[in-house]
N, C-alpha and C positions, 0 to 999 in steps of 0.2 A: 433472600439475602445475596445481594450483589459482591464481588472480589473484593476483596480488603487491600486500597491503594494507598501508603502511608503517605503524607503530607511532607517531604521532604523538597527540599531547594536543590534542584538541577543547575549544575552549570552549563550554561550553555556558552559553548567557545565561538567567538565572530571574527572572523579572518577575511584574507582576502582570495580564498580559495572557495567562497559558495560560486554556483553554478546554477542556472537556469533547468528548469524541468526538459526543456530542449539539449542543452549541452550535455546533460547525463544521460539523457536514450542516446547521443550519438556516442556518445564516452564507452555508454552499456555494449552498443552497438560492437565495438571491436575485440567482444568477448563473447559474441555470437557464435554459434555453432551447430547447424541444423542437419538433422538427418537426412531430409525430403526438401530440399528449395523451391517443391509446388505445395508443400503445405504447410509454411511456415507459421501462418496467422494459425492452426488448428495446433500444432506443436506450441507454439508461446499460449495458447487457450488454455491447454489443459495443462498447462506448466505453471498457468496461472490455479488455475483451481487448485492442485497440489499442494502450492507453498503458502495459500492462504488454509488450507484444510492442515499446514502442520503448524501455523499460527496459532487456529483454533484448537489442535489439538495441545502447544504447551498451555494453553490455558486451562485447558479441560484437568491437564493435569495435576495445575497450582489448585484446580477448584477443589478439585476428589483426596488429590496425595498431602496437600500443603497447609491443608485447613483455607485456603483462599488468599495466604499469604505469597506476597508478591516479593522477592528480594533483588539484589542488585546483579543478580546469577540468572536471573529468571527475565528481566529486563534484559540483559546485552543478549540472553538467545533470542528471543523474541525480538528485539531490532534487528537482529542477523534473517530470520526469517520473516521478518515486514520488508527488507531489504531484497529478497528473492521475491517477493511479490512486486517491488517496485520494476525489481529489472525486469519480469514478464511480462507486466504491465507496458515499460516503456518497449519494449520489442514488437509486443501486439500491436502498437500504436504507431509505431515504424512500420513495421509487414504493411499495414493498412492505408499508409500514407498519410495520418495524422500528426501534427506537430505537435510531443506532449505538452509543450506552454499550453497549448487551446484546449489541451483536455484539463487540466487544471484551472484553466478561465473559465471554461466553459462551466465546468463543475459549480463555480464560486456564484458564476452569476446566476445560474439555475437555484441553489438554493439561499441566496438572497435574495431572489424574488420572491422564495416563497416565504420567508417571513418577514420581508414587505407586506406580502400580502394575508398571514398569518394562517398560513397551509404550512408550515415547518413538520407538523405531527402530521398523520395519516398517509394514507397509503394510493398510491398509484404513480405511475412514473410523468404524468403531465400536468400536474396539479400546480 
């Protein structure tokens, strides 16, 4: 039995303040602050693993504690720590010399090729 997601209507607000997957790693950027400046990609790595392991962990605990129920409390943390994933993610990808527009293009065309080609299910990373 998968999370109980209730069917509610999200606002979603459109302004004129969105921003490019680019403009927020450099935005993220001037909230950087590393221990080591020769290891910054293995700092944002494991900074990455972290805040997706406490992603998984509010889940874990909607699943065990909440009966699977999901509320409007449970939502804004979890965007708060999808949001620390975004910004290690866009740091990694700065340390690395990637522009995250291309890791987010990249992404999209990778898996709409594959179901173009109707590989969307199974497993391997070049399929």
């Amino acid at each position: 039995m998968g999370l109980f997601i209730p069917q509610t209507k999200i606002k979603y607000s459109h302004n004129d303040n969105n921003m490019t997957f680019r403009e927020y790693q450099l935005k993220a950027k001037e909230t950087a602050s590393f221990p080591d400046k020769d290891l910054i990609f293995v700092y944002t790595a494991l900074g990455l693993a972290g805040e997706a392991g406490e992603v998984a962990e509010k889940i874990k605990k909607i699943w065990r504690d909440k009966n699977k129920q999901i509320d409007e409390t449970d939502r804004t943390e979890i965007k708060k720590e999808m949001g620390d994933v975004l910004w290690y993610l866009s740091q990694l990808a700065e340390e690395l010399g990637i522009n995250f527009d291309d890791v987010a293009q990249t992404n999209i065309d990778k898996t709409q090729s594959r179901l173009a080609r109707n590989l969307i299910n199974g497993s391997g990373d070049n399929r």
